[in-house]
C-alpha positions as CSV (number, residue, x, y, z in Angstrom):
1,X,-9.4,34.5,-5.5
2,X,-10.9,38.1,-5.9
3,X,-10.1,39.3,-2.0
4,X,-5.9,38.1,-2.9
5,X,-6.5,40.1,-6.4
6,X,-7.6,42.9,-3.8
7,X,-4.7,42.7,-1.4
8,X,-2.0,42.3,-4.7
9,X,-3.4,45.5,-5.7
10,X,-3.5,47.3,-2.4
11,X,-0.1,46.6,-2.1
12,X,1.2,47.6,-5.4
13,X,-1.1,50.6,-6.0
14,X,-2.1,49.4,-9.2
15,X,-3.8,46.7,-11.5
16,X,-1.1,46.6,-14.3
17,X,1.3,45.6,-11.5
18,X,-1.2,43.4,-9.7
19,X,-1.7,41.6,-12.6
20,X,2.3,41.1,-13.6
21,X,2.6,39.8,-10.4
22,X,-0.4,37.5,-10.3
23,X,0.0,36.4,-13.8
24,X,-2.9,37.5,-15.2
25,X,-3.8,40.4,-18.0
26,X,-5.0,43.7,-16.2
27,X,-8.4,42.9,-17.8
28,X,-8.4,39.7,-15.8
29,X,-7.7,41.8,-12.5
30,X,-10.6,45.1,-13.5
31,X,-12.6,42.3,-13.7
32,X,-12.0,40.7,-10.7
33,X,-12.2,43.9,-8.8
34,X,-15.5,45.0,-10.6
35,X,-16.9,41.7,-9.1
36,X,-15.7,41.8,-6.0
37,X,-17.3,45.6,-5.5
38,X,-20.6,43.6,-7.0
39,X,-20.0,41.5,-4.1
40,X,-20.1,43.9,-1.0
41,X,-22.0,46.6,-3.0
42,X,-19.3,49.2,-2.5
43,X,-16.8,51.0,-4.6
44,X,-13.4,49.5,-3.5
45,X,-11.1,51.6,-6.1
46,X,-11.6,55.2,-7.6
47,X,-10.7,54.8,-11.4
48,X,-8.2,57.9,-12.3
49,X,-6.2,58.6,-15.5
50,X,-2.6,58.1,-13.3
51,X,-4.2,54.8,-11.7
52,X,-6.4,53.7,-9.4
53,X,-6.8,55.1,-5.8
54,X,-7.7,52.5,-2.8
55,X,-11.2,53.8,-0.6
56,X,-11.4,53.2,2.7
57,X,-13.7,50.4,2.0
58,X,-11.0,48.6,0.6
59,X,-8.4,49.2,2.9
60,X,-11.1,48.3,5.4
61,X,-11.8,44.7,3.9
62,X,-8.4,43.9,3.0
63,X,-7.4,44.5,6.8
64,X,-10.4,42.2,8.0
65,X,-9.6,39.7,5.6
66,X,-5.9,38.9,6.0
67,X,-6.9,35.7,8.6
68,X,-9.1,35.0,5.8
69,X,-6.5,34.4,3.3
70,X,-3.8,33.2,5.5
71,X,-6.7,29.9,6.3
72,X,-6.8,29.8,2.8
73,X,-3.4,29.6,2.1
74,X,-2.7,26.9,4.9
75,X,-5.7,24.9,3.2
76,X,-4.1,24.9,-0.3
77,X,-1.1,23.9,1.1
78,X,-2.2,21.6,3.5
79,X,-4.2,20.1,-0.1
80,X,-1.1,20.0,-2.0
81,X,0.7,17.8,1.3
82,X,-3.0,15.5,1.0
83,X,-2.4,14.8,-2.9
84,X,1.8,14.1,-2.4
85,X,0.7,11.7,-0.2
86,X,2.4,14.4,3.0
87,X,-0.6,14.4,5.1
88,X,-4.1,12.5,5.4
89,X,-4.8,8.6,6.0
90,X,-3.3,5.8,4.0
91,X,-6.0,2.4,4.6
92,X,-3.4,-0.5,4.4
93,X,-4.5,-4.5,3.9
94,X,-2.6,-7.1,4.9
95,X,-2.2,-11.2,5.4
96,X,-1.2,-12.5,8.7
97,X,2.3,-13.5,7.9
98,X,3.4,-10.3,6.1
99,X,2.3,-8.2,9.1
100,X,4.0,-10.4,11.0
101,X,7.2,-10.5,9.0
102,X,7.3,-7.6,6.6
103,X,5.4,-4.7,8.0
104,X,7.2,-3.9,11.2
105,X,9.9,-2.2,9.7
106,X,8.4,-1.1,6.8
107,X,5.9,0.9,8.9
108,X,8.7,2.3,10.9
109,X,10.6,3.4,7.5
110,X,7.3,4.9,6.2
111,X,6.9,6.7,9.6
112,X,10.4,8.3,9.2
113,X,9.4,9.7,5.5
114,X,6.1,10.5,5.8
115,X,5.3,11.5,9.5
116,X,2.1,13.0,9.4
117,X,0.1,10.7,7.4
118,X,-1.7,8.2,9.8
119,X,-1.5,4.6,8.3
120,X,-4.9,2.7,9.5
121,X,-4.1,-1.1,9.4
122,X,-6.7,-4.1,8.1
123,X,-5.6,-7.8,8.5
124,X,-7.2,-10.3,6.6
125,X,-7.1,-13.2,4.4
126,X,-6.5,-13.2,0.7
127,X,-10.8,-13.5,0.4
128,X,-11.3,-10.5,2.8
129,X,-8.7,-8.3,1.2
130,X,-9.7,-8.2,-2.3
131,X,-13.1,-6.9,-1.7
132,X,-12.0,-4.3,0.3
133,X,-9.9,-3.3,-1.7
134,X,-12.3,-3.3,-5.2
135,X,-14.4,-1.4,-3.0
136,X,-11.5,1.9,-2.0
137,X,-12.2,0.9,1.4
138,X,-8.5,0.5,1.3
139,X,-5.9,2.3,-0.4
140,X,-3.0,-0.2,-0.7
141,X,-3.0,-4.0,0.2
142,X,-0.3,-6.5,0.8
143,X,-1.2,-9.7,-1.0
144,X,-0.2,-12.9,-2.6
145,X,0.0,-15.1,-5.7
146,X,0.9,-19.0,-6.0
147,X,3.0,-19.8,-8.4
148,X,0.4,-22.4,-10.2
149,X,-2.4,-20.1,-9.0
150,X,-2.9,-17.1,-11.7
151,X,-4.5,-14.1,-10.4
152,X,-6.0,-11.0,-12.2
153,X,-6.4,-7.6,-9.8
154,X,-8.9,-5.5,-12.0
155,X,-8.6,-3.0,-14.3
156,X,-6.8,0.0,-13.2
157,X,-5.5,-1.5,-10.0
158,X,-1.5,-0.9,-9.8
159,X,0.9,-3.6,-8.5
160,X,4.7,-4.0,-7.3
161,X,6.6,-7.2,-6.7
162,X,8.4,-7.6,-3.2
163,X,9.1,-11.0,-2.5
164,X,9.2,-14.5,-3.8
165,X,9.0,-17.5,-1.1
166,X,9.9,-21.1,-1.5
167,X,7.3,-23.4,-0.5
168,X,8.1,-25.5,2.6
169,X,7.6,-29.1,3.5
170,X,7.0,-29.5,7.3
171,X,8.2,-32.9,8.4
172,X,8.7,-34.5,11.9
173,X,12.1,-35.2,12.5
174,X,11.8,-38.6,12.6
175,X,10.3,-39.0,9.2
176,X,11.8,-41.9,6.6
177,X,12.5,-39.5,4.1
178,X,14.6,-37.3,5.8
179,X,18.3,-37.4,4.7
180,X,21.0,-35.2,3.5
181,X,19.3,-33.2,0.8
182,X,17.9,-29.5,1.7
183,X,14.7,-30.2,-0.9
184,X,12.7,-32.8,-1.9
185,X,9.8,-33.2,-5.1
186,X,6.0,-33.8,-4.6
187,X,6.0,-37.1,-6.2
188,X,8.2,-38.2,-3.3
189,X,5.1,-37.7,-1.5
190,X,2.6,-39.8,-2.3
191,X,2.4,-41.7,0.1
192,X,2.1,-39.1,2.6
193,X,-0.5,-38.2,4.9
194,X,-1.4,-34.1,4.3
195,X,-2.4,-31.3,6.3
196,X,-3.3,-28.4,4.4
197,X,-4.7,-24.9,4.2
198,X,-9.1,-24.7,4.4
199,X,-10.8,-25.5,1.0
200,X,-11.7,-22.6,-0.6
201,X,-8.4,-21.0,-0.3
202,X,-5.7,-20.2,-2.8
203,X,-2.9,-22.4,-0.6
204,X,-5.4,-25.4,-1.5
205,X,-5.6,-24.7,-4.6
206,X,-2.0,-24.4,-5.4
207,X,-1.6,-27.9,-3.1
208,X,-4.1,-29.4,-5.5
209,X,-2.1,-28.3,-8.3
210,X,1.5,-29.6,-7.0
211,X,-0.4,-33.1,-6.3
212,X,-2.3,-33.4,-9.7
213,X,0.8,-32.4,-11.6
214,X,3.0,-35.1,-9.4
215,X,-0.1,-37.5,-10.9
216,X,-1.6,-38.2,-7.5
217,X,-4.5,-37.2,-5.2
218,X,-3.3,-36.2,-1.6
219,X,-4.5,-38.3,1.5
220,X,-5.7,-34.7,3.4
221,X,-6.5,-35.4,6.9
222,X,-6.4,-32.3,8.6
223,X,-7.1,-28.5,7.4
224,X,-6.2,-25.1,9.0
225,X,-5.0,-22.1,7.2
226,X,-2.7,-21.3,10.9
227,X,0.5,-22.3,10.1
228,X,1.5,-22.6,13.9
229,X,-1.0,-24.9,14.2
230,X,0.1,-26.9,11.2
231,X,3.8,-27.0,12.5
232,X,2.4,-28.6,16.4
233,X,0.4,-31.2,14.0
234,X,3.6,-32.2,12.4
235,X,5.5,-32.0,15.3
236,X,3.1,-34.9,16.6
237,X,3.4,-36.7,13.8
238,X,-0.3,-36.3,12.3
239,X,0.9,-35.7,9.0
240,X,3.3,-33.3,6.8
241,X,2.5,-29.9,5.5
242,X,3.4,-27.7,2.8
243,X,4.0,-23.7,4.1
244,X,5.3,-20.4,2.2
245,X,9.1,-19.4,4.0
246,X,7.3,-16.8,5.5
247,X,5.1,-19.0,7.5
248,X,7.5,-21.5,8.5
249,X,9.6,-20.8,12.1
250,X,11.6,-23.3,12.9
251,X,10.7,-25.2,15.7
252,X,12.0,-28.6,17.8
253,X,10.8,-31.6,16.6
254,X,10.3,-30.1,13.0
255,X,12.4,-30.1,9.9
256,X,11.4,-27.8,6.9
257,X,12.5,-29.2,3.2
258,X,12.2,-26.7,0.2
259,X,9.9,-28.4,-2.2
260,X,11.8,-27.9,-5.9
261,X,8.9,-28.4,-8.1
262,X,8.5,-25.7,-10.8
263,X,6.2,-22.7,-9.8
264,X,6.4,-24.3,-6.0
265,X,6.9,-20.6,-4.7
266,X,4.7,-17.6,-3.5
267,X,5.1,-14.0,-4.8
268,X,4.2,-11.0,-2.2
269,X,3.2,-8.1,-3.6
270,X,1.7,-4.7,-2.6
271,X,-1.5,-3.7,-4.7
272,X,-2.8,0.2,-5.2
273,X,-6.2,0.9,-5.6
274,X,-6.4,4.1,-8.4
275,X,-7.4,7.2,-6.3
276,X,-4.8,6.1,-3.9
277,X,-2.3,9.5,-3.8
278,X,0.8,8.9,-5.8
279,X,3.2,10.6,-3.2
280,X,2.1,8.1,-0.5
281,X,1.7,5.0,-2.8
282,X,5.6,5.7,-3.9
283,X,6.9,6.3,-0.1
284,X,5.3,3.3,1.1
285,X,6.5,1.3,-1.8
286,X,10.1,2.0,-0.8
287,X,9.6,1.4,2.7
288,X,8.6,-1.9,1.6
289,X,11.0,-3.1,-0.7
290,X,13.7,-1.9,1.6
291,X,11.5,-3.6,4.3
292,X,11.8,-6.7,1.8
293,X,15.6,-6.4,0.8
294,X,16.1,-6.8,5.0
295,X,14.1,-9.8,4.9
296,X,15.5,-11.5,2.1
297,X,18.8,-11.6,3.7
298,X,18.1,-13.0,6.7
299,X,15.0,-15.1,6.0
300,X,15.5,-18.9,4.6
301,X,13.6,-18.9,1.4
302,X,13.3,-15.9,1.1
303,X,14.4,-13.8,-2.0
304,X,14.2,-10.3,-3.8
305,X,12.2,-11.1,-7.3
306,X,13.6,-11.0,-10.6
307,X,12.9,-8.7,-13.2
């Protein structure tokens, strides 16, 4: 601060215009000066009734130290990039299916706004996501909520809607139940012989939920939280399974009915931890909800949420 209070003054010739042009008082720039002579131990201006009158010293330093300030002014501005989110490292979370579905292009729209921010990418279940993200090892995470599942991010923690997905029953083609209709309900399904996501997890949960509010406990014989997998066990006719849209690819042998229960769906969201910079937050917000508005067109069971 004192050594650009030196050069203002060197280059106007006094501290009254020094100081109109830095926005101080003169007091504030004497001051300054006086400190900065303190400093090298050297008189830097001769005080005279017309003004003040630059020494060699001074001319000296403020020649020596123009690299100094021009580092310093590429540091504050490189600072001001860092907290708009313009330069630095954004930590992004994600689950499997959203980087699979989701992030491609929204990484690529991100990339266009913000170039030189370098996004580092963690993949991980629901379980493996939240601690990270309590703990600001990551700035932003992609996550998920079931519909009969509440969920509570803590305090402070900031959070935006992207997508809603249906819930999808795998069946094998072949299957009795199978007709014209594009859904079916859970108490359809009692008789029906499960594969379902690991215990522990919130897709068993929300299962657990469907079946106890159908009024009947599920006949689970097979668990796996890969939804590939799940689909080639339905395919050989081991069972049927209930997937998010976003999990479910159609594949031979396999026919996907929208379950129409109420709160059968699965909302996507992206989470911000609070020290995470507002500039980059809001630019990778928008690459994702326009990363989601591509989706939802051309995704079954897919949609945009509503307000």
């Amino acid at each position: 601060m004192h050594l650009r209070t030196l050069h203002t003054v060197l280059r106007t010739g006094s501290f009254a215009d020094a100081a109109r042009q830095l926005s101080y008082t003169g007091s504030a720039v004497s001051q300054q000066i006086t400190a900065l002579e303190r400093q090298v131990g050297t008189t830097l201006f001769e005080r005279e009734s017309q003004g003040v009158r630059a020494t060699p010293a001074a001319h000296f330093i403020g020649e020596r130290s123009l690299d100094v300030l021009g580092r310093l002014q590429a540091l504050e501005d490189d600072i001001a990039l860092l907290r708009e989110g313009g330069t630095g490292r954004l930590r992004l979370g994600s689950f499997p299916t959203a980087s699979e579905r989701l992030l491609p292009e929204a990484l690529s729209l991100f990339r266009q706004e913000r170039p030189d921010v370098q996004v580092r990418l963690d993949e991980g279940e629901e379980s493996e996501l939240t601690p990270l993200l309590t703990a600001r090892e990551l700035d932003v995470a992609i996550m998920y909520r079931y519909g009969l599942v509440p969920r509570r991010h803590p305090r402070g923690f900031r959070t935006e809607r992207l997508l809603v997905e249906d819930l999808i029953v795998l069946m094998p083609t072949d299957h009795a139940l199978l007709g014209g209709s594009a859904s079916i309900t859970m108490d359809q399904l009692e008789q029906e012989t499960w594969i379902t996501p690991r215990l522990g997890t919130p897709g068993a949960a929300m299962m657990r939920r469907l079946c106890a509010n159908a009024g009947f406990l599920p006949d689970i014989v097979y668990r796996t939280n890969n939804y590939a997998t799940a689909g080639g066990l339905v395919r050989a006719g081991m069972g049927i399974a209930l997937v998010p849209a976003l999990g479910h690819t159609p594949q031979s042998g396999v026919v996907g009915l929208r379950l129409a229960d109420h709160g059968a769906h699965r909302e996507v969201m992206a989470v911000r931890a609070p020290a995470t910079t507002e500039g980059a937050w809001r630019s990778m917000v928008q690459a994702l909800h326009r990363a989601a508005a591509t989706l939802a067109d051309s995704a079954p069971g897919v949609s945009l949420p509503t307000a």
